[in-house]
C-alpha positions as CSV (number, residue, x, y, z in Angstrom):
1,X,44.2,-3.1,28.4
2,X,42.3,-3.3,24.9
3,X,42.0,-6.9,22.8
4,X,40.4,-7.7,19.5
5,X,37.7,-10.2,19.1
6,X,36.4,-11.5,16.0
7,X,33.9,-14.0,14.3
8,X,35.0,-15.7,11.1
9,X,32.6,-17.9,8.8
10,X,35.3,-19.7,6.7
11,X,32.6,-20.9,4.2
12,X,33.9,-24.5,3.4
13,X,37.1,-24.7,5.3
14,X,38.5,-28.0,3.3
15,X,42.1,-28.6,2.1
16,X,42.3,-30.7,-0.9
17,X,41.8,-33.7,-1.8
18,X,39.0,-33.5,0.6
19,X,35.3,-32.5,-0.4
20,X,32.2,-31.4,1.8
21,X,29.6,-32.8,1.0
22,X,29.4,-34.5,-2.1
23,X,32.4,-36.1,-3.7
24,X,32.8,-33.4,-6.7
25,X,32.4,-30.2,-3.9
26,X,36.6,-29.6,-3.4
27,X,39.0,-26.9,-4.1
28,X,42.1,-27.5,-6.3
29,X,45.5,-26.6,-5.3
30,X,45.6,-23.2,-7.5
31,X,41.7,-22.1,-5.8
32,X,43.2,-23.4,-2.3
33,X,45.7,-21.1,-2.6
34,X,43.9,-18.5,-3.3
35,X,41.2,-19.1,-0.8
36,X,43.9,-19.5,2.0
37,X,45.9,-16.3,0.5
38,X,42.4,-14.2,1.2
39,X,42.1,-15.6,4.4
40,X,45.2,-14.8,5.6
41,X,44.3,-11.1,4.2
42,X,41.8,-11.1,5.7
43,X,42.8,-12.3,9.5
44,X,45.5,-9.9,8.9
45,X,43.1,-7.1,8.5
46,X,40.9,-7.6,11.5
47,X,44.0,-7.3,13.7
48,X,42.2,-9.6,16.3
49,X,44.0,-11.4,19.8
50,X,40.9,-14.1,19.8
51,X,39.0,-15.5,17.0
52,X,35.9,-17.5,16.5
53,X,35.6,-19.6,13.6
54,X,32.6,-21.3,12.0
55,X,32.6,-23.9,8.9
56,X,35.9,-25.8,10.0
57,X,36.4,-28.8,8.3
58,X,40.2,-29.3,7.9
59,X,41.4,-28.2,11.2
60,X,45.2,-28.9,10.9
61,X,45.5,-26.7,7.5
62,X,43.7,-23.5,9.8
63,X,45.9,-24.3,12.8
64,X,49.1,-24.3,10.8
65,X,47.8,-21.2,8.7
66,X,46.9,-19.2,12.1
67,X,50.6,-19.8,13.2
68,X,51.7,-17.9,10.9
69,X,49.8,-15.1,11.6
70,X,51.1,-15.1,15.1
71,X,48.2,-17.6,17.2
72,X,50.1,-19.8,18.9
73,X,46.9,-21.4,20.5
74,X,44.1,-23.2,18.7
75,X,41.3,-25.1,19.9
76,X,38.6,-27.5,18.3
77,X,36.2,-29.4,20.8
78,X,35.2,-31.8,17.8
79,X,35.8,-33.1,14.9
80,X,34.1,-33.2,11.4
81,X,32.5,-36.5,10.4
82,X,33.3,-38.2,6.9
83,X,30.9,-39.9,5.2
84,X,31.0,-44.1,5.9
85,X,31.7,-44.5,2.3
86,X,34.4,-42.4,1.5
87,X,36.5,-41.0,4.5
88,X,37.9,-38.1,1.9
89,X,34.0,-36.6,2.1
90,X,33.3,-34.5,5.1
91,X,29.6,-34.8,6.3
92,X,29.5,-32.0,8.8
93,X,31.2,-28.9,10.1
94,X,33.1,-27.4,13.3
95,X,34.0,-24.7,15.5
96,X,37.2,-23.4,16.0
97,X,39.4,-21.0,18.2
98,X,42.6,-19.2,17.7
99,X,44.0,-17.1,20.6
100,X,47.2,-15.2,21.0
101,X,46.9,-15.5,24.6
102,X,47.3,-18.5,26.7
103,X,44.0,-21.0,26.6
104,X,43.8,-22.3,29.9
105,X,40.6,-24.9,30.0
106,X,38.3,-25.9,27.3
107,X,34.9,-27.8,28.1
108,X,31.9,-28.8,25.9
109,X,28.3,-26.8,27.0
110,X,26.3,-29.2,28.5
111,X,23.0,-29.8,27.3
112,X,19.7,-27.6,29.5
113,X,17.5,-30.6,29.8
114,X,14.6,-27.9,31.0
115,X,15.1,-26.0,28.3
116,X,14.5,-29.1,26.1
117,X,10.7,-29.4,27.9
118,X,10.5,-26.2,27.7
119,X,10.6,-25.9,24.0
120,X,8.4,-29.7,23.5
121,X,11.4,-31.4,22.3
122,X,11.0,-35.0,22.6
123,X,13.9,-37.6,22.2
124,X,17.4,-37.3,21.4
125,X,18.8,-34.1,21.4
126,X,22.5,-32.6,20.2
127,X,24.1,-29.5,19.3
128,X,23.8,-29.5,15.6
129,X,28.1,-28.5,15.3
130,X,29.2,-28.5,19.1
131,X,30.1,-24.8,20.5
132,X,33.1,-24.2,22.8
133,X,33.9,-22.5,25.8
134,X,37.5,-21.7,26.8
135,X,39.0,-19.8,29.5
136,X,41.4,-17.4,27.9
137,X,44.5,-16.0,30.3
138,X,44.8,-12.4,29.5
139,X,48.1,-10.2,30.2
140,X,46.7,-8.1,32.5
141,X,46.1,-11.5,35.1
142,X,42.3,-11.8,34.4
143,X,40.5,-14.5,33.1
144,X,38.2,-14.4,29.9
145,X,35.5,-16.8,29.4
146,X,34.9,-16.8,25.4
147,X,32.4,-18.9,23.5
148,X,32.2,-19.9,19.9
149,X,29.4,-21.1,18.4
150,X,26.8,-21.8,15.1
151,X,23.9,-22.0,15.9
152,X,21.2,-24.7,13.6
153,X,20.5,-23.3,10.3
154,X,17.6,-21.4,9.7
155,X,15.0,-22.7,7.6
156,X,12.4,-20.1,5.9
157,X,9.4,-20.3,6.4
158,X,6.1,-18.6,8.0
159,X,7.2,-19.9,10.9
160,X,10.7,-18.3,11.2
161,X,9.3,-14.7,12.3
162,X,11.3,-12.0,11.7
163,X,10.9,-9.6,14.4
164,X,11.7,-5.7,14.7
165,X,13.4,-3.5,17.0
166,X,9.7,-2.2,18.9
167,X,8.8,-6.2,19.3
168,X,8.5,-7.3,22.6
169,X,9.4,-10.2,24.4
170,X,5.9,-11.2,25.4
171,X,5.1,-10.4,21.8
172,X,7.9,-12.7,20.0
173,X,6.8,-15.9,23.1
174,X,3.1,-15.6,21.7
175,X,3.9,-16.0,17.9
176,X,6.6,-19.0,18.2
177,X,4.2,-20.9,20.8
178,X,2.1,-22.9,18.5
179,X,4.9,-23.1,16.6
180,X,7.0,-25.0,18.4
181,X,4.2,-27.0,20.4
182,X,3.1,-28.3,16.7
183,X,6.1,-28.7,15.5
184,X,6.1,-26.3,12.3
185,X,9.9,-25.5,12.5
186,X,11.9,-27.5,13.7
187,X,14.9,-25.7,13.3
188,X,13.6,-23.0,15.4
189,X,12.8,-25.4,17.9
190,X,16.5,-26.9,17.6
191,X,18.4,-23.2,17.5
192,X,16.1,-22.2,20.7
193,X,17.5,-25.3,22.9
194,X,21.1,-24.7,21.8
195,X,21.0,-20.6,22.6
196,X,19.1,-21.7,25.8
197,X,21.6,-24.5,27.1
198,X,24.4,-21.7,26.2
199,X,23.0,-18.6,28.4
200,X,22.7,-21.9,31.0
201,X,26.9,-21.7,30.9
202,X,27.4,-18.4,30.8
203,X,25.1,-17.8,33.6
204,X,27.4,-20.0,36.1
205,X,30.3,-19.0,35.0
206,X,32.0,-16.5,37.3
207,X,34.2,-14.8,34.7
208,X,33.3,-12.0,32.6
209,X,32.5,-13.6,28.7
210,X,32.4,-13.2,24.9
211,X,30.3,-14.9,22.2
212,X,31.2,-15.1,18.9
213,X,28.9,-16.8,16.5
214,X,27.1,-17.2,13.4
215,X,23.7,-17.4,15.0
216,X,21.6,-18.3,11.9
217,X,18.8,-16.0,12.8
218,X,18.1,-12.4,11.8
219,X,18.0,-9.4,14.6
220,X,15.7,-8.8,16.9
221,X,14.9,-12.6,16.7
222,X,13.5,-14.7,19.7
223,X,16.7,-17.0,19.3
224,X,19.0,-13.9,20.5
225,X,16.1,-13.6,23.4
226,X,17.2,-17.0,24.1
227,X,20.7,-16.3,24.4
228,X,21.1,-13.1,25.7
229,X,17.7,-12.3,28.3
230,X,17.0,-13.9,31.6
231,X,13.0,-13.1,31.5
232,X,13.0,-15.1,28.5
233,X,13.9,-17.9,30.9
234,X,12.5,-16.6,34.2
235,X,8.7,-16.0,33.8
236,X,9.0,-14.1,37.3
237,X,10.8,-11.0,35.8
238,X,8.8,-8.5,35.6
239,X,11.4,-6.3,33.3
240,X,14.0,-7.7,30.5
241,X,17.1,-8.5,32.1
242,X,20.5,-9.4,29.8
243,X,23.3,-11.3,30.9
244,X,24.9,-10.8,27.4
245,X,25.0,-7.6,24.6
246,X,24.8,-7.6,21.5
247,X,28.1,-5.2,21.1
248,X,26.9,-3.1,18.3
249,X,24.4,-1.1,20.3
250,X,27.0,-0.6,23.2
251,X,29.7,1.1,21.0
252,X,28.9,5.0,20.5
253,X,28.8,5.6,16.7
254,X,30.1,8.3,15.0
255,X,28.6,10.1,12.0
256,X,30.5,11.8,9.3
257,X,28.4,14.6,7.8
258,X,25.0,13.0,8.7
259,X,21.9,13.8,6.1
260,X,19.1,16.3,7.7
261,X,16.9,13.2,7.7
262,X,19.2,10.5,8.5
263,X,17.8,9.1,12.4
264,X,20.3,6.4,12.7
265,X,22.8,4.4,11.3
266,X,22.0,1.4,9.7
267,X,23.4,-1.6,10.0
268,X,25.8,-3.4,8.0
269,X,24.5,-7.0,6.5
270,X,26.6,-9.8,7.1
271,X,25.3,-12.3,4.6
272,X,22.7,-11.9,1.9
273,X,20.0,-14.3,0.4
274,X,18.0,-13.4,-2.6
275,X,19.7,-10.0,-3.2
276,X,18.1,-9.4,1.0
277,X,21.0,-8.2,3.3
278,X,20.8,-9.9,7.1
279,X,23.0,-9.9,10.4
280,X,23.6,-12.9,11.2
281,X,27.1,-12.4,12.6
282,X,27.7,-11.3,16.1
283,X,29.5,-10.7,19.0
284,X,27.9,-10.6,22.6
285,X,29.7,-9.9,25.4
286,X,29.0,-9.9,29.4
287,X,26.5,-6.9,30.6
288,X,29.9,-5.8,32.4
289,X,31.0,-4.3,29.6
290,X,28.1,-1.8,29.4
291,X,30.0,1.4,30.4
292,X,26.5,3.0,31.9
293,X,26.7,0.0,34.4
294,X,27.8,1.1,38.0
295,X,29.8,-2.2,38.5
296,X,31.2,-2.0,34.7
297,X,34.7,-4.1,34.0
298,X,35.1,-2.4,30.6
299,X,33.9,-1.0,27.7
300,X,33.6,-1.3,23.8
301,X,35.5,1.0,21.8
302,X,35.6,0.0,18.7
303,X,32.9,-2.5,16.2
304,X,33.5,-3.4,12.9
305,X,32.1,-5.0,9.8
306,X,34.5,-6.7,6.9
307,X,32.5,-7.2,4.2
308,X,34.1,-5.5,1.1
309,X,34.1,-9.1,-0.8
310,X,30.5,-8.8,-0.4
311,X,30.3,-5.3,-1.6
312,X,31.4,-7.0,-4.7
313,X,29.4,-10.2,-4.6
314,X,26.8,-9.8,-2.1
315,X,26.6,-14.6,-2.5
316,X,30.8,-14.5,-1.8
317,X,32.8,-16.8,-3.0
318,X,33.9,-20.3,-2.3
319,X,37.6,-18.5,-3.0
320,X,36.6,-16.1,0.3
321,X,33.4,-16.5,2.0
322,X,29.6,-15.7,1.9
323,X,29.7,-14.0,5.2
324,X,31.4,-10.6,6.4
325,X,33.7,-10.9,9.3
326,X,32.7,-9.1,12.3
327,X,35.6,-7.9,15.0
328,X,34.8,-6.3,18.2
329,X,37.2,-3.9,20.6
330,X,36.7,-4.4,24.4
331,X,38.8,-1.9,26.8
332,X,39.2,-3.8,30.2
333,X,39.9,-1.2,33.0
């Protein structure tokens, strides 16, 4: 059987009267409209069974607008605070996920306390928006582990390293280490405990899985290390090992009348800052799906960016969003 996964960033989710924010930060009823109407468009167009959504604030309003596109399940583990002052004010943002198949458990990631000395954070620690994991029943009679998450904004500066494609692990370990014993990001430091109490889950769960997420970091980072590589966590390893994908480079990619010169495809941004394009959107799913692997469940056959709002206005809109929707096939033999 083949589903659909996708990642939404809903960029201020909030139904008026509501604000986020700051009191004068809210929609009125015609740019509601109009924001829902494009999401609607735009849910329609990825043609997804399961959903990840980032930048929930008004949680009924999405349930009741994913109904009638055909989810009949919706999850939040959360809920988005209000400020003390004026309970029409939201103060922070959630997750959210829509499925067209039965949800069958939903639990909160528990925190990796050795991750947290393992990164030299001291005191009180939380997710900065709480990621879910649910167990999705699928038609075929197999279960599907799938996570949603957004991960702690990223903060420039010259500690937030951008990495390339030839940087190694070893390499990427050296440069944050002073970093984070010194505490020169802190957000880097926060991001790193949340991706490493997530691989924590999805390394004991028994069922195959998919990540959706804003991660807030750029590709190739250290925080996707964190997420997705067991040497980052296992100093023993001798070789990279990943429990999770990054889908993009496991579906084959075809190229319509490529230039002479042209050695790859590059990839789509999906957000920009300062005219710059990044990825910040992905899907990872379970090393099972790497068709090359003997002991393979499935395969990716199909990866896609929606970003033609951005092709417009590569900032968005607060009438659609600031980030391009990412939607993932997997074929499950």
């Amino acid at each position: 059987m083949k589903i659909r996964v996708g990642t939404f960033n809903l960029f201020q989710f909030v139904e008026p009267p509501y604000s986020w924010y700051t009191k004068k930060e809210k929609f009125n009823i015609e740019q509601w409209e109009e924001k829902t109407a494009w999401i609607k468009n735009q849910i329609t167009e990825m043609n997804c069974d399961i959903i990840g959504f980032q930048e929930v604030f008004s949680k009924k309003a999405l349930k009741a607008l994913l109904a009638e596109l055909g989810f009949k399940y919706f999850k939040t583990i959360d809920s988005p605070k209000s400020d003390k002052k004026n309970d029409k004010v939201f103060t922070s943002t959630i997750v959210g996920l829509a499925s067209k198949y039965p949800i069958k458990n939903l639990k909160r990631i528990e925190i990796d306390f050795t991750a947290l000395k393992k990164h030299h954070l001291d005191g009180f620690f939380k997710f900065a928006r709480a990621p879910i994991k649910a167990t999705i029943a699928l038609p075929n009679q197999k279960d599907l582990d799938v996570y949603v998450c957004h991960l702690k904004s990223n903060r420039d500066n010259e500690f937030e390293y951008v990495f390339t494609k030839k940087s190694t692990l070893t390499e990427k370990k050296e440069k944050v280490k002073k970093s984070l014993k010194d505490n020169y990001s802190l957000s880097l430091k926060q991001r790193l405990c949340e991706a490493s109490s997530i691989f924590s889950d999805i390394k004991r769960t028994t069922n195959p899985a998919v990540l959706m997420t804003d991660l807030n970091d750029k590709e190739f980072s250290i925080t996707i290390e964190a997420l997705t590589n067991q040497r980052y966590h296992d100093d023993s390893l001798k070789k990279d090992d990943y429990l999770l994908l990054d889908a993009y480079y496991f579906f084959e990619k075809k190229v319509y009348n490529p230039h002479p010169e042209q050695k790859e495809i590059k990839r789509t941004p999906t957000s920009y800052f300062a005219g710059k394009g990044n990825i910040l959107d992905y899907i990872f799913v379970s090393n099972l799906f790497d068709k090359n692997r003997a002991n393979n469940i499935g395969k990716i056959t199909s990866y896609e960016v929606l970003d033609k709002h951005l092709q417009k206005n590569q900032n968005g809109s607060l009438l659609s969003s600031d980030h391009a929707q990412v939607v993932c096939e997997l074929e499950i033999f």
